[in-house]
VOMI-903949 format. One record per residue (C-alpha): residue in three letters; x, y, z; residue number from 1. Coordinates in Angstrom, 3 decimals. Example, Ala and Ser with C-alpha at 12.3 -4.5 7.8 and 13.67 -1.06 7.14 Angstrom:
BEGIN
res / xx / yy / zz / n
ALA / 12.300 / -4.500 / 7.800 / 1 $
SER / 13.670 / -1.060 / 7.140 / 2 $
# end
This chain:
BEGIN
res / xx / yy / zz / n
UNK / 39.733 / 8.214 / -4.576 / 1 $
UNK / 41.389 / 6.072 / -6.629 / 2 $
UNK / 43.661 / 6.787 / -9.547 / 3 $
UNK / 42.797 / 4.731 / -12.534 / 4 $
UNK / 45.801 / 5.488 / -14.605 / 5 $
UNK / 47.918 / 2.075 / -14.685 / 6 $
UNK / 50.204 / 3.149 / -17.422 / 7 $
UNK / 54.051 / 2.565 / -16.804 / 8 $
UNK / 56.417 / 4.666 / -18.856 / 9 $
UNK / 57.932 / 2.346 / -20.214 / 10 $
UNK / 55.636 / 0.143 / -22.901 / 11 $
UNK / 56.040 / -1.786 / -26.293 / 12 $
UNK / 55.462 / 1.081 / -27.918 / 13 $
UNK / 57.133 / 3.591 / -26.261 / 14 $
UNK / 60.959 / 1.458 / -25.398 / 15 $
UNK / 62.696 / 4.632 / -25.866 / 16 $
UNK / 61.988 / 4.899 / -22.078 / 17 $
UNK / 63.794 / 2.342 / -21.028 / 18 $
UNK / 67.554 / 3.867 / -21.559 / 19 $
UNK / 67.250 / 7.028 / -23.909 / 20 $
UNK / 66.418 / 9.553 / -21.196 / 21 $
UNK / 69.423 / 8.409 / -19.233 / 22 $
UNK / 71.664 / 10.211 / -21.806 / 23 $
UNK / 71.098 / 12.994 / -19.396 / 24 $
UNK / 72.366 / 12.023 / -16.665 / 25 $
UNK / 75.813 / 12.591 / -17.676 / 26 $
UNK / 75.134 / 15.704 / -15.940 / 27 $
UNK / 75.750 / 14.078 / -12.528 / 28 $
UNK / 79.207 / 13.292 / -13.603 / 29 $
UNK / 80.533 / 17.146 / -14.337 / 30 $
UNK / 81.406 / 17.720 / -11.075 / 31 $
UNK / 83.858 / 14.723 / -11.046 / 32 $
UNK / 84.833 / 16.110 / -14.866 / 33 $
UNK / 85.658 / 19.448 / -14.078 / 34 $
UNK / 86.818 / 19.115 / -10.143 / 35 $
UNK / 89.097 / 15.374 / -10.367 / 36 $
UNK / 91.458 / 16.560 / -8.060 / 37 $
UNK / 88.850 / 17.015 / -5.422 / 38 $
UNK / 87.155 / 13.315 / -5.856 / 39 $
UNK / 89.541 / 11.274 / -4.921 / 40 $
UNK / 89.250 / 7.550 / -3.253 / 41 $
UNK / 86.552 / 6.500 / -1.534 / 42 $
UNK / 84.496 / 9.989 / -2.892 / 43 $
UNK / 85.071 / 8.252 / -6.521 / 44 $
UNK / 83.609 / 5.427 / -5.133 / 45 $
UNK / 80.553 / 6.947 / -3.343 / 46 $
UNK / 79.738 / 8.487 / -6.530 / 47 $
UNK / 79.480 / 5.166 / -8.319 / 48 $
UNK / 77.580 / 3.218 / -6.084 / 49 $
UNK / 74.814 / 6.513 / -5.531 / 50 $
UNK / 74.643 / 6.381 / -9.754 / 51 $
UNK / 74.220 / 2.467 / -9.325 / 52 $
UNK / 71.785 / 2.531 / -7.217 / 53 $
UNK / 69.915 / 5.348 / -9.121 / 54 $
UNK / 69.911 / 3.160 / -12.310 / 55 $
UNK / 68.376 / 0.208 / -10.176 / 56 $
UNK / 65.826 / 2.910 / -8.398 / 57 $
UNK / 64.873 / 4.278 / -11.797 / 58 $
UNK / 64.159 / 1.122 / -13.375 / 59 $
UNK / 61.636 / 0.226 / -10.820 / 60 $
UNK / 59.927 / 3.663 / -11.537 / 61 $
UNK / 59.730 / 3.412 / -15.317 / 62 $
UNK / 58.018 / 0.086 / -14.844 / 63 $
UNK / 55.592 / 1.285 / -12.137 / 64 $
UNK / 52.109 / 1.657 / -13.438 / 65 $
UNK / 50.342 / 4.775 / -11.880 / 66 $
UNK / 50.768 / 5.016 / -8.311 / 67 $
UNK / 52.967 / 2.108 / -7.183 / 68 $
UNK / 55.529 / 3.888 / -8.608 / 69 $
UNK / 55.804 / 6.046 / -5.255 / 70 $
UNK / 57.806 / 3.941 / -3.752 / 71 $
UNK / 61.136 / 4.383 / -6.054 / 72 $
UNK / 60.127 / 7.731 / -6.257 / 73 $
UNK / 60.622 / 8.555 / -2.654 / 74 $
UNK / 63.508 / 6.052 / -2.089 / 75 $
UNK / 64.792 / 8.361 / -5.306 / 76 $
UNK / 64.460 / 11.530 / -3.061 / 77 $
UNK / 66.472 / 9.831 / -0.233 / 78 $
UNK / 68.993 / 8.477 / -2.679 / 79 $
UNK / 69.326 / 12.523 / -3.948 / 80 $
UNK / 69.799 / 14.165 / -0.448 / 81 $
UNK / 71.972 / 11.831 / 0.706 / 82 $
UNK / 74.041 / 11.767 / -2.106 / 83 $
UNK / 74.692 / 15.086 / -2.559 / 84 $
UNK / 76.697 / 14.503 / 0.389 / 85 $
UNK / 79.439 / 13.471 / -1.841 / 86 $
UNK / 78.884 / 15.314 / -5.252 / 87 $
UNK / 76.785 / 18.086 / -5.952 / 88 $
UNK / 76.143 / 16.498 / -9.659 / 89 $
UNK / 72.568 / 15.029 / -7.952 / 90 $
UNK / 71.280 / 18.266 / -8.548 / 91 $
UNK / 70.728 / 16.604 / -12.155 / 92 $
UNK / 69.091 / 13.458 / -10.370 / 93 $
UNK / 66.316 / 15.696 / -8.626 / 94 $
UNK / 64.639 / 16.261 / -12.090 / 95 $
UNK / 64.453 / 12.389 / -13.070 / 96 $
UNK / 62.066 / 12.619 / -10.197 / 97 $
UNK / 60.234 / 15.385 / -10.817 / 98 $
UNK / 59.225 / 13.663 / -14.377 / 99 $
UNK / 58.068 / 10.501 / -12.161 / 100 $
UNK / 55.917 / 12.510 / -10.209 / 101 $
UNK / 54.533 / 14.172 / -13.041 / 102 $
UNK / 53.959 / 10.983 / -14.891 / 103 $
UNK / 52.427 / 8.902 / -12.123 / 104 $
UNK / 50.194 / 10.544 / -9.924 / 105 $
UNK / 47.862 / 12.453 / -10.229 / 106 $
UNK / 47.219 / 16.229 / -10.192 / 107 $
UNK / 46.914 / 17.183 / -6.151 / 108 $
UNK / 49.826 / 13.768 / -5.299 / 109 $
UNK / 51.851 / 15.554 / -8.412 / 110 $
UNK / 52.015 / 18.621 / -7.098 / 111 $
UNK / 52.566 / 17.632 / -3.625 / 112 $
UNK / 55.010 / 15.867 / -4.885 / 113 $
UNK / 56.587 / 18.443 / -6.675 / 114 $
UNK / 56.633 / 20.292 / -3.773 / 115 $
UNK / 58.648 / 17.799 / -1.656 / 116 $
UNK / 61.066 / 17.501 / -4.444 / 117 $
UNK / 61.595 / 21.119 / -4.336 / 118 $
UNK / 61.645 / 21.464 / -0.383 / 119 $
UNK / 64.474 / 18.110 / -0.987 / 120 $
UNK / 66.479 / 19.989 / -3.243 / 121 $
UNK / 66.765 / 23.204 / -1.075 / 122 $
UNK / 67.617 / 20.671 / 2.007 / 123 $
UNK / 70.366 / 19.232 / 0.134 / 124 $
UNK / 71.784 / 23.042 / -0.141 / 125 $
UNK / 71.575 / 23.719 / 3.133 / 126 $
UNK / 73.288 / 20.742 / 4.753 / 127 $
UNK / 75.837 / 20.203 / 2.583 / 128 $
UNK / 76.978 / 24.083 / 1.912 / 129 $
UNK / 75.723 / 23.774 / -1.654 / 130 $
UNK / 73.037 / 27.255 / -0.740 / 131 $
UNK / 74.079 / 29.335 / -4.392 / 132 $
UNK / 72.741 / 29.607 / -7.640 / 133 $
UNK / 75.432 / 27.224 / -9.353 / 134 $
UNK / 73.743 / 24.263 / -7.594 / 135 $
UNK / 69.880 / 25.295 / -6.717 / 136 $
UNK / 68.907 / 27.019 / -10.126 / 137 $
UNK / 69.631 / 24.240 / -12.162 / 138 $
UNK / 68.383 / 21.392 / -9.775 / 139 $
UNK / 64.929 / 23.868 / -9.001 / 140 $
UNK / 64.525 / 24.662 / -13.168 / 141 $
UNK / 64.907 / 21.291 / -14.118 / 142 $
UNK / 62.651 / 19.764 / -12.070 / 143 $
UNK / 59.991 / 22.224 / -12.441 / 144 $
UNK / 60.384 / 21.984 / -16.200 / 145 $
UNK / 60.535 / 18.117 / -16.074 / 146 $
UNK / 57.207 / 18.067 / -13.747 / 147 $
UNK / 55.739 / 19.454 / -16.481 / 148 $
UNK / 57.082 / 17.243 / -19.356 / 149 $
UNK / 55.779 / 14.092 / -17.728 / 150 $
UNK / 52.195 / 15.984 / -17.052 / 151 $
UNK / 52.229 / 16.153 / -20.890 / 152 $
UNK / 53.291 / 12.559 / -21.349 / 153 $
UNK / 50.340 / 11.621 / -18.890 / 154 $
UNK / 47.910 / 13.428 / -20.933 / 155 $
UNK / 49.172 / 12.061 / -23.939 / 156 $
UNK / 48.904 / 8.368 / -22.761 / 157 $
UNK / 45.176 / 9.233 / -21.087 / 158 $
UNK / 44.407 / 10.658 / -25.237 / 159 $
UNK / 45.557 / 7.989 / -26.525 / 160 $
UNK / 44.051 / 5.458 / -24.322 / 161 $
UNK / 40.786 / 6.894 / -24.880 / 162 $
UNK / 41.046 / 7.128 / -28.785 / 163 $
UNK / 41.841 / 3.201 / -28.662 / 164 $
UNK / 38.747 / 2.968 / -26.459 / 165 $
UNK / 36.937 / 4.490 / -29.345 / 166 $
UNK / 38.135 / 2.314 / -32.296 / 167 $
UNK / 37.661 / -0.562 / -30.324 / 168 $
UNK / 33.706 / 0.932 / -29.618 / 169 $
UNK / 33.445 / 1.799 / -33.457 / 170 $
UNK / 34.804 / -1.276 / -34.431 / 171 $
UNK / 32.311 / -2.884 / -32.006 / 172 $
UNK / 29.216 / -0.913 / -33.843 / 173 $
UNK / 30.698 / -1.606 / -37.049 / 174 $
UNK / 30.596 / -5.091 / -36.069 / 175 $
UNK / 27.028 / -4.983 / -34.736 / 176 $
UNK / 25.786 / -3.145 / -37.872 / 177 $
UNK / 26.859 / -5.511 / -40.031 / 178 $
UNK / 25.055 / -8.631 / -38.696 / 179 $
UNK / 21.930 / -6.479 / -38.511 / 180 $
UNK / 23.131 / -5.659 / -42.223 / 181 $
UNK / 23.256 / -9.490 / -42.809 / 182 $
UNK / 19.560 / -9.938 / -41.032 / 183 $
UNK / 18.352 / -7.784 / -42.516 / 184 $
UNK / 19.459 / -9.091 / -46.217 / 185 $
UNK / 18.445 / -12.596 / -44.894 / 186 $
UNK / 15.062 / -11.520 / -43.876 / 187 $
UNK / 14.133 / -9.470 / -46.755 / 188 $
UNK / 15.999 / -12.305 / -49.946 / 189 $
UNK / 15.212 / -15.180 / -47.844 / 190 $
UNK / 11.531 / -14.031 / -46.691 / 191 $
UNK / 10.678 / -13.343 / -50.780 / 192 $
UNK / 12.014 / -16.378 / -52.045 / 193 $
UNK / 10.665 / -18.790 / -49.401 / 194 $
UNK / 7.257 / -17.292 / -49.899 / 195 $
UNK / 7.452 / -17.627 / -53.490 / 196 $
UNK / 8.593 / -21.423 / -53.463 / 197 $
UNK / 5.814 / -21.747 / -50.947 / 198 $
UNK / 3.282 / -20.588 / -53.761 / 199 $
UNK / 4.716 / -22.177 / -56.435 / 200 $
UNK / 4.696 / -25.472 / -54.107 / 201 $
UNK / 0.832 / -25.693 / -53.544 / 202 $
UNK / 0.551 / -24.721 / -57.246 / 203 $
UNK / 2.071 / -27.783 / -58.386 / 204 $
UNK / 0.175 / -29.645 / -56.290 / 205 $
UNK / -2.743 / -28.346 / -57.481 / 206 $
UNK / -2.119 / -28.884 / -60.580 / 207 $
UNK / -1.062 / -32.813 / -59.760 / 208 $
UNK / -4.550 / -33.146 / -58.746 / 209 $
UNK / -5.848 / -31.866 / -61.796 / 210 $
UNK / -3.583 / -34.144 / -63.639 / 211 $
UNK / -1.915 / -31.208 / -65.402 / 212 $
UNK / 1.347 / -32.786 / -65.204 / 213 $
UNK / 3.413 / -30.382 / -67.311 / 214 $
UNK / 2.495 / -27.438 / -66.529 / 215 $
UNK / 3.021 / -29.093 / -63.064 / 216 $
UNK / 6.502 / -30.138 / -64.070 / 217 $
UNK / 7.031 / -26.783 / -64.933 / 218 $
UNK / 6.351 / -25.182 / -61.507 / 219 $
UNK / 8.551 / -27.353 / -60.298 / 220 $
UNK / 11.265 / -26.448 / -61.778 / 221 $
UNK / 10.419 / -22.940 / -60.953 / 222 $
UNK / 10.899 / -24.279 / -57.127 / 223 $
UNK / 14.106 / -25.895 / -57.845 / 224 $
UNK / 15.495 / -22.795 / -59.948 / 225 $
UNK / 14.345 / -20.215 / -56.760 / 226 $
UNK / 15.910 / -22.934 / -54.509 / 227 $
UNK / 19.679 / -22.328 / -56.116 / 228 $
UNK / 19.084 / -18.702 / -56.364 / 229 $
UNK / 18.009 / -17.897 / -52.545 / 230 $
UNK / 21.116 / -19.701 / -51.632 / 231 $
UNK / 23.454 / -17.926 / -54.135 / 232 $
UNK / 22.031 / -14.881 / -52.724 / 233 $
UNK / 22.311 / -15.766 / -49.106 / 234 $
UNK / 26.280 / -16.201 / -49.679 / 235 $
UNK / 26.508 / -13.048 / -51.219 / 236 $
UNK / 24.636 / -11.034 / -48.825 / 237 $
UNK / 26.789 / -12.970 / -46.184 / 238 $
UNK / 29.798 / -12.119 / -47.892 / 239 $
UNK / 28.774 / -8.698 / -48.857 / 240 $
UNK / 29.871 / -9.470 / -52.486 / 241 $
UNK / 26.296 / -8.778 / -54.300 / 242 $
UNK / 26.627 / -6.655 / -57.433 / 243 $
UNK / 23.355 / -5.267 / -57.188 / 244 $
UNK / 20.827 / -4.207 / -60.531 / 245 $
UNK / 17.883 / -2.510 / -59.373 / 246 $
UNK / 16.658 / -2.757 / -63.205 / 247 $
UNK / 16.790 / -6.400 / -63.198 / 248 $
UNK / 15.167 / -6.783 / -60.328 / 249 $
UNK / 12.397 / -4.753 / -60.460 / 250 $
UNK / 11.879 / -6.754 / -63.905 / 251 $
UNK / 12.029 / -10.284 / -62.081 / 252 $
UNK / 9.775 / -8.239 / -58.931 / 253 $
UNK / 6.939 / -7.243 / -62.166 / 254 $
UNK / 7.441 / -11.042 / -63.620 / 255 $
UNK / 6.379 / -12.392 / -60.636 / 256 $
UNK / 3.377 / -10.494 / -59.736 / 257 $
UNK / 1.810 / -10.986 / -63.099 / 258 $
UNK / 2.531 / -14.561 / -62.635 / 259 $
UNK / 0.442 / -14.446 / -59.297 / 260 $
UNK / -2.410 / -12.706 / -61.435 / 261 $
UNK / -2.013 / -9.192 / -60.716 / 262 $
UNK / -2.315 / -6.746 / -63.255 / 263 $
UNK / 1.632 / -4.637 / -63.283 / 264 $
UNK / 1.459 / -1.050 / -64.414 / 265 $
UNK / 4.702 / 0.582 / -64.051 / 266 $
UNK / 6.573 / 4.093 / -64.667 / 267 $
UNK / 10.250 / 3.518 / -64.451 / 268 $
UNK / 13.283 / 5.692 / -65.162 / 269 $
UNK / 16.207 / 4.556 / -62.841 / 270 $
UNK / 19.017 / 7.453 / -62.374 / 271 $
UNK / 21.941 / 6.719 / -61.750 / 272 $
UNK / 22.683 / 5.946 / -58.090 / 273 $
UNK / 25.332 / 5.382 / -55.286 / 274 $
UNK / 25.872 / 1.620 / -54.871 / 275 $
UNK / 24.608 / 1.224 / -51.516 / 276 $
UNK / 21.375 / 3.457 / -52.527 / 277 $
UNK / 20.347 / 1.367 / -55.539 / 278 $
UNK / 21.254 / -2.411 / -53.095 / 279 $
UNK / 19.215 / -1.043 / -50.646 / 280 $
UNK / 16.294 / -0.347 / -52.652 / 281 $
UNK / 16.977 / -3.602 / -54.565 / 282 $
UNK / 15.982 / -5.225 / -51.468 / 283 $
UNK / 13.211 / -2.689 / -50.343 / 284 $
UNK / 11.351 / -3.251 / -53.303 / 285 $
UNK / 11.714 / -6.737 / -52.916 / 286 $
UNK / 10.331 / -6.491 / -49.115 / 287 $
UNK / 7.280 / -4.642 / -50.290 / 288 $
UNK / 6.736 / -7.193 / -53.573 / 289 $
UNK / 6.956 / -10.039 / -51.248 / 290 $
UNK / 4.196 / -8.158 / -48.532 / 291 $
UNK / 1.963 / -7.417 / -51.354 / 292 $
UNK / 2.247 / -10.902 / -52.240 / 293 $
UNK / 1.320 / -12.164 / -49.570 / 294 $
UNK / -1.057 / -10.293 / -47.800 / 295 $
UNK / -2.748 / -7.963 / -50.819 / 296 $
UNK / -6.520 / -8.662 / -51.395 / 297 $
UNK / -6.527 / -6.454 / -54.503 / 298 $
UNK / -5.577 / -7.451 / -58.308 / 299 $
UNK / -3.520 / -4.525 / -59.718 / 300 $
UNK / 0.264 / -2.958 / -58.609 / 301 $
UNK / 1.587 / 0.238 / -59.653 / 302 $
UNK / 5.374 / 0.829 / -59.787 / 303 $
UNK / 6.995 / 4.203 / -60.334 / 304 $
UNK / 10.537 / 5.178 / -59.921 / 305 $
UNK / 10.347 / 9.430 / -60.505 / 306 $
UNK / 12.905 / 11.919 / -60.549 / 307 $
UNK / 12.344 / 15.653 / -59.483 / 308 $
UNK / 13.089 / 17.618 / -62.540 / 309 $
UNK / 15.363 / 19.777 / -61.525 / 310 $
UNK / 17.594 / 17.209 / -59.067 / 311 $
UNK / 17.838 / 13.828 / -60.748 / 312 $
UNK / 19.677 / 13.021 / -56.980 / 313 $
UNK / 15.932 / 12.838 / -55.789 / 314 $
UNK / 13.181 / 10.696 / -56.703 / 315 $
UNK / 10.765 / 8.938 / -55.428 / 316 $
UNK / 10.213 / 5.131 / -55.536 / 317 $
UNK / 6.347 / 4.554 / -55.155 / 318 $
UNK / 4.270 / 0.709 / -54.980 / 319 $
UNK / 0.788 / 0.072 / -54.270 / 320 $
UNK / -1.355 / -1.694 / -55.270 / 321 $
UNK / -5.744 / -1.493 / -54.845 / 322 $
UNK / -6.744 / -3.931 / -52.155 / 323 $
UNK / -9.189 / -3.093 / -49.700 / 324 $
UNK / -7.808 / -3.464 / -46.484 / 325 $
UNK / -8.032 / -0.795 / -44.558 / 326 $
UNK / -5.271 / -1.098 / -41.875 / 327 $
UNK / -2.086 / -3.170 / -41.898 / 328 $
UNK / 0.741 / -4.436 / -39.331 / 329 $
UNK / 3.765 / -2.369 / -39.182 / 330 $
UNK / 6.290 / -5.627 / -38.807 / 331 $
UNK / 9.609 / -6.138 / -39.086 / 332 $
UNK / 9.600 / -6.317 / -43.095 / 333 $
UNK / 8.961 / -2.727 / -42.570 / 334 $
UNK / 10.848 / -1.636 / -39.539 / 335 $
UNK / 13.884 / -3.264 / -41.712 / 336 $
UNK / 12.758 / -0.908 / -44.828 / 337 $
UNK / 12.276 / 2.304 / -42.693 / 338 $
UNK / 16.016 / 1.267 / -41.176 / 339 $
UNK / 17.316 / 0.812 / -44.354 / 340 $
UNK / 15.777 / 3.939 / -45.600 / 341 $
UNK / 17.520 / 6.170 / -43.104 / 342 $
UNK / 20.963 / 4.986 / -44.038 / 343 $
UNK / 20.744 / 6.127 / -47.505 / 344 $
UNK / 19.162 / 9.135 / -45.957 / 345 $
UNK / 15.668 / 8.630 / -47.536 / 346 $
UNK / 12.140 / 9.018 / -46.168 / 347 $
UNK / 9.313 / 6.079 / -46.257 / 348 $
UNK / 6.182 / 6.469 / -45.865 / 349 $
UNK / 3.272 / 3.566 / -45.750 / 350 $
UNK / -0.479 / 4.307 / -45.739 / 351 $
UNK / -3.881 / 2.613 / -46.932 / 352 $
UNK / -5.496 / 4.537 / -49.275 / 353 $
UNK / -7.776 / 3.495 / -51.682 / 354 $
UNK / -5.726 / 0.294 / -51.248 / 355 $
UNK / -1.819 / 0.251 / -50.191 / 356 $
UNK / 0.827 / 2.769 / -50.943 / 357 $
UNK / 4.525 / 3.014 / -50.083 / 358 $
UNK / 6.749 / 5.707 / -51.198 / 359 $
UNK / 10.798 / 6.087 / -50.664 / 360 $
UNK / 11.759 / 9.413 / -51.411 / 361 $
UNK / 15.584 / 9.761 / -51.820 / 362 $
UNK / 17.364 / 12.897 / -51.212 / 363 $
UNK / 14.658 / 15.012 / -49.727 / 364 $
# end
């Protein structure tokens, strides 16, 4: 199987791993510290090219992402056994690549790993006289301990990987929400006004044949006054800037049925309301208008916004109006109010009787 984990220790946001950890390996030098007289000439020497080369093998590891970094890690091992040839202060190495292991592979390579680190250090005991607890217990501990500091550094990285996995998903629904958001808006301002300029269009030309030219002049400018509001109100529902007024709209919804000859009875008391509640049932309202509108064979609409007595954070928003029809297409002015109506966690129901009725209880 392959290991997915490509992460190298060392990162832009994690440069500490670069040099920091090498403060420890002062250790290697304590030997030379506290025993000169013994390290003398080419022993001095041995000891600086082993650290050298250690420094160049280690830089290779902390850049390896995942698995490539076994080969520094092994050449690391060598470099250890070997070099305790000439100063016991690798016992101090061993752990640098206990962490590696730890860090890179993953759990059944770790462990083997660990293993052969363990196996190395008691090797490097045995051929080099070095079999008592001044140089095994340290170089065994530390490793052990550091195995287990770079499992929790590999956990960390694989928890922190996945959490910027999820932003970048939420950020991705976010994103997606908000163009159905904007569709939606579109559908439901655009869809009203559109149909109304439509009406108002084949009025005026009705009345051109009839030679009514003012009243005419008047629809007109009815057209030309809907034509600067639907694209006012298509920037702000691109921009997300609309200061919604569910009062004022409802007013403009009434205004315009009675100009298409319906009679309006209505039983309003707005309470006060979350934002997002009162521009989403701006724009449900004005989805259900606009389908009554259109499609309604009947001459009367009833509008009632009712609270429940005892919770003013629940009412019910109700329009029908008493057309005949006895069935009707559930489109996507409707699958848009029904979506809408979940995220301000209300329920809608449509049904024909005894003409159309649509109710959006909030808060039940």
């Amino acid at each position: 199987m392959t290991d997915s984990f490509k992460h190298a220790l060392v990162d832009n946001r994690n440069p500490y791993w670069l040099w920091g950890p090498l403060a420890l390996s002062i250790f290697y030098f304590l030997p030379l510290i506290f025993n000169l007289e013994y390290f003398i000439g080419i022993r001095i020497i041995g000891i600086a090219v082993i650290y050298l080369t250690f420094l160049m093998l280690y830089k290779k590891a902390i850049y390896a992402r995942g698995e490539e970094a076994l080969v520094p890690v092994l050449s690391l091992i060598i470099l250890c056994i070997a070099g305790t040839y000439v100063t016991p202060g690798t016992q101090a190495l061993f752990g640098y690549v206990a962490y590696f292991c730890g860090f890179n592979f993953r759990f059944t390579k770790a462990i083997q790993g660990l293993i052969g680190i363990l196996l190395a250090v008691i090797l490097s005991a045995y051929l080099f006289s070095y079999m008592d607890a001044f140089f095994l217990a340290p170089a065994l501990i530390v490793s052990i301990g550091l195995f287990f500091c770079g499992r929790a550094e590999r956990k960390d990285r694989i928890h922190k990987a996945k959490e910027e996995v999820s932003q970048q998903k939420v950020e991705q629904y976010a994103a997606v929400a908000e163009r159905e958001r904007i569709a939606r808006d579109l559908h439901d301002l655009v869809g009203h006004s559109l149909s109304s300029i439509a009406l108002k269009a084949n009025l005026a030309e009705k009345l051109i044949d009839k030679a009514q030219y003012d009243k005419a002049s008047n629809e007109i400018h009815e057209v030309a006054e809907l034509s600067r509001d639907i694209l006012s109100r298509v920037r702000e529902a691109v921009s997300g800037l609309k200061k919604y007024n569910l009062s004022e709209q409802l007013n403009k919804l009434i205004d315009e049925l009675k100009n298409q000859g319906f009679d309006v009875t209505t039983s309003i008391e707005i309470p006060n309301m979350a934002p997002q509640v009162e521009s989403s049932l701006q724009l449900i309202c004005t989805e259900l208008v606009t389908n009554i509108m259109r499609h309604s064979d009947g001459d009367a609409v009833k509008i009632s916004i009712l609270s429940e007595p005892k919770d003013s954070e629940k009412f019910i928003v109700s329009i029908s109006d008493n057309g005949k029809k006895k069935t009707f297409e559930w489109g996507n002015g409707l699958s848009g109010i029904k979506e809408r109506c979940l995220e301000i966690n209300a329920q809608f129901t449509a049904t024909y009787r005894n003409g159309f009725n649509a109710e959006i209880a909030v808060g039940s």
